[in-house]
N, C-alpha and C positions, 0 to 999 in steps of 0.2 A: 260135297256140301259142308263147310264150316260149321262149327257149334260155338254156342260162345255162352258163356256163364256170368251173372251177377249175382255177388254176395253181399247183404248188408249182416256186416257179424257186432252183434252190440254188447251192452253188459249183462241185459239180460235174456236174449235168444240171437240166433242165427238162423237170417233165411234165404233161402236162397231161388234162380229161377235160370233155368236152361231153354234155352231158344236158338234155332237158327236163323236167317239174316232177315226175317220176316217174322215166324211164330214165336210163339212161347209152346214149350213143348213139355215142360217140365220143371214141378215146384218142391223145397224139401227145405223142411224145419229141423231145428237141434235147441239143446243148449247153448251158453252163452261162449262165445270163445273169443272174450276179452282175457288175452294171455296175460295181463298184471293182476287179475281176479281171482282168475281158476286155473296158471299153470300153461307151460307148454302142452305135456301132453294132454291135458285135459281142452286145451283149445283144438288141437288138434282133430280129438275127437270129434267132437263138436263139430267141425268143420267136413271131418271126414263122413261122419251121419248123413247130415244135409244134404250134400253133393251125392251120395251114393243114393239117397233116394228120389232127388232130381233124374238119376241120370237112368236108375229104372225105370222110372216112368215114362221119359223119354225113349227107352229099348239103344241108349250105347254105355260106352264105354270112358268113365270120366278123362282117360288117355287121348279120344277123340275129340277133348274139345280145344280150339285154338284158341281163344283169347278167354281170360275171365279179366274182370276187373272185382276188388274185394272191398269193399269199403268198410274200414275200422275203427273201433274205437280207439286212442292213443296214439294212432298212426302218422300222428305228428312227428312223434319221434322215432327219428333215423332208426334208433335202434329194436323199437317194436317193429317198424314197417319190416326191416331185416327178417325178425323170425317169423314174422307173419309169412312172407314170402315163401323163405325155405318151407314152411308147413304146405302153401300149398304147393308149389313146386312137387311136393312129394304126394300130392293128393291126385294132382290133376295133368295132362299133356299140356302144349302152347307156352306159352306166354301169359305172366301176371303180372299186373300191375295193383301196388297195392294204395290206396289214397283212403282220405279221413272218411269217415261214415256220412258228415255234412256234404261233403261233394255229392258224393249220391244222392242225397237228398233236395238238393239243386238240381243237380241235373234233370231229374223226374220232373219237376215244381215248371223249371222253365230252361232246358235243353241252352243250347248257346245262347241264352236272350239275360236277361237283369233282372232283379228282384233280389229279395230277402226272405230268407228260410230261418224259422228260431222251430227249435227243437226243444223240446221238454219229454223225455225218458227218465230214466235212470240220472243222467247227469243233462244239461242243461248249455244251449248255445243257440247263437244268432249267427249266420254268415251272408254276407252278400255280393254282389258284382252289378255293375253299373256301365252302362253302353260305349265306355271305354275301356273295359278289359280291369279294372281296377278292383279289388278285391279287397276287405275288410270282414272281421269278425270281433265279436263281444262274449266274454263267457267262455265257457267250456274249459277252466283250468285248474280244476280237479276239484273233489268234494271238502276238501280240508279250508278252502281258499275262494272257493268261487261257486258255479254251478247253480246259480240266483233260481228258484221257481219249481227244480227238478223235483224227482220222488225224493230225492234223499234228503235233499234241502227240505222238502216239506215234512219228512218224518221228523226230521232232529228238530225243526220249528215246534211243533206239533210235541214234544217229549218237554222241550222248555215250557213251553206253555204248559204244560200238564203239571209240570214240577212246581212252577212257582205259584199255581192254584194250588198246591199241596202248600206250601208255604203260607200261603195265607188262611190254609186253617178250610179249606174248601173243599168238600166232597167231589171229583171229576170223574162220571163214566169213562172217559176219554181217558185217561190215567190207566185204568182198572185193561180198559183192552188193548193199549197200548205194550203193559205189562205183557197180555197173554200174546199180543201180536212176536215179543220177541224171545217167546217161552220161558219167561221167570216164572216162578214159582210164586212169590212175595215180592215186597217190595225192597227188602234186603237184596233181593237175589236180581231182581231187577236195576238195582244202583252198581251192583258189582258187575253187570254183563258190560254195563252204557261204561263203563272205567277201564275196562280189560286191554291190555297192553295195546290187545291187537285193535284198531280201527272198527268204529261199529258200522255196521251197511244200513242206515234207515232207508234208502228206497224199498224193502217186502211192508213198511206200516205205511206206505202210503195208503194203500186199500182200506189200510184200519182208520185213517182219517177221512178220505173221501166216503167211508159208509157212516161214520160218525157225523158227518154234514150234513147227508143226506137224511138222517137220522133227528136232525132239527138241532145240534152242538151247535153254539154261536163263537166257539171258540175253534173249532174245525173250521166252519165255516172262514172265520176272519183267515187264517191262514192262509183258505188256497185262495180267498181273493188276494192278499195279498201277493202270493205266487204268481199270479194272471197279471199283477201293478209290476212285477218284479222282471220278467219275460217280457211285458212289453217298453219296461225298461231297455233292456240288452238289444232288441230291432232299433229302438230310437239310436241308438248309440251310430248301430251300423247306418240308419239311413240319414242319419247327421254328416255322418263322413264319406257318403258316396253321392247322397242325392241332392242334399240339400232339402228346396222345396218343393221339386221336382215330383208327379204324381208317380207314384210309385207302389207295385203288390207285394204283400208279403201273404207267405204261406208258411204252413205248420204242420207241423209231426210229431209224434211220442204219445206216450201213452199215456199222459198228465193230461196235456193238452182234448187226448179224445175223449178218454174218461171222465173227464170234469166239466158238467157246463159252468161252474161257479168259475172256475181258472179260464175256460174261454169266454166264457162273459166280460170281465174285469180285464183279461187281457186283450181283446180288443176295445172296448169303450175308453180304459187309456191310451194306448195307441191310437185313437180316434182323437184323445182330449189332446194330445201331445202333437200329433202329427194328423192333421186335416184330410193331407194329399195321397195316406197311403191307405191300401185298400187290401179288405181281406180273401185270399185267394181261398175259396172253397174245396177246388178239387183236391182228392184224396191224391196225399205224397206218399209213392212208395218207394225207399232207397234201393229195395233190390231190382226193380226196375231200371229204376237211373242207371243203374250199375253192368246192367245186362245192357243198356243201351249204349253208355259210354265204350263197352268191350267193341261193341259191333263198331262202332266209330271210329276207333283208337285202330281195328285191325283193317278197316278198308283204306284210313289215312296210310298205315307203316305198306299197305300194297300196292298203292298208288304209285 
């Protein structure tokens, strides 16, 4: 009997789920093993965690499993998919194939059929395909440049905002925990973290904003609505260029998107205002699903 593995490995966890041609037999969490983040071997790990507890649970052997499929984050590029592979090549038996985290996330949402998936995590994208095989995405290129709506986008928003209410002479709670969200001491110490050679990560102060909203901040608050205007930005894009006016589903993933009714609010009511015809898919996307289904698929097509 075949095993077959899907892994959705993101920025900020790895999870993964073992099944054979029928069940799921087997589920396993880690850390993050986005290797431009935290490193070869620290992805590795990561990866190597997950899998080793998927595959106790299921009572084999991660050497017995024949297909996985990994879906990753940056796996755009040749050269991450590269080491991504070799990692798990060294983890697991079979055959890997390694493709973007969004795929998987399709694939769960709506298997070989059409639609549009926008993700908001960590980093932030819309992808879609259209009943001719055609394929188009919005977003997702990278946080320096892009990434409209995500945590990270909404922390570094959320720090301007707080600063230039300092500027105007204005007391901001929102300031004061944003501070503690990224462990400054003061505000001194706080301006020299957000400056530091190295790139700051605002996706861990999303929480400090979304509690701040919920908390009754109108200046928290504007943000993730704006987030929810900015996310159903990037679907518009995609269903601009595949569908037209065409009725069409789109569906959603990440942890912005679940955690926030203000961001799902806002993000479909403009996607309603902008586009009439497309409709919001309810059911819960899981990539590592997609991913464990795509393997089973991929290895009955190569047996055919």
């Amino acid at each position: 009997m075949p095993f077959f593995l899907g892994i959705d490995g993101g920025g900020t966890k790895t999870r993964c789920i073992l099944g054979d041609e029928k069940s799921q037999l087997g589920v396993g969490s880690s850390s993050s093993s986005k290797v431009q983040r935290v490193g070869e071997a620290c992805a590795r790990d990561a990866l190597a965690a997950a899998v080793h507890e998927a595959c106790v649970r299921a009572g084999i052997s991660p050497r017995q499993i024949a297909r996985t499929c990994a879906g990753i984050t940056g796996s755009a590029r040749p050269e991450i998919a590269r080491v991504m592979r070799d990692l798990m090549t060294s983890i697991v038996g079979g055959q890997v194939e390694i493709v973007g985290d969004v795929e998987i996330a399709f694939e769960d949402a709506f298997g070989s059929g059409y639609g549009v998936v926008v993700i908001a995590g960590t980093g932030s994208i819309a992808y879609g395909r259209n009943s001719k095989g055609e394929i188009a995405r919005a977003g997702g290129w990278g946080y320096a440049v892009s990434d409209e709506g995500s945590g990270h986008w909404i922390g570094g928003e959320a720090v301007r905002a707080a600063l230039r209410a300092r500027d105007r002479g204005e007391h901001s709670g929102l300031l004061d925990d944003l501070m503690a969200g990224l462990g400054a001491r003061d505000f001194e110490d706080f301006i020299v973290r957000l400056n530091e050679s190295r790139a700051v990560d605002f996706a861990p102060l999303f929480p400090v904003v979304l509690a701040a909203s919920d908390n009754g901040d109108s200046v928290a608050n504007e943000i993730l609505k704006h987030a929810g205007q900015e996310l159903a930005g990037l679907a518009g894009i995609v269903i601009e260029r595949l569908f037209g006016q065409q009725s069409i589903s789109v569906a959603t993933h990440g942890g912005v998107l679940a955690s926030s009714t203000v961001v799902k609010k806002y993000f479909l009511q403009e996607l309603k205002s902008r586009h009439p015809q497309a409709d919001g898919f309810e059911r819960e996307v899981d990539p590592a699903r997609g991913a464990l289904e795509r393997a089973r698929r991929e290895f009955k097509a190569a047996s055919a």
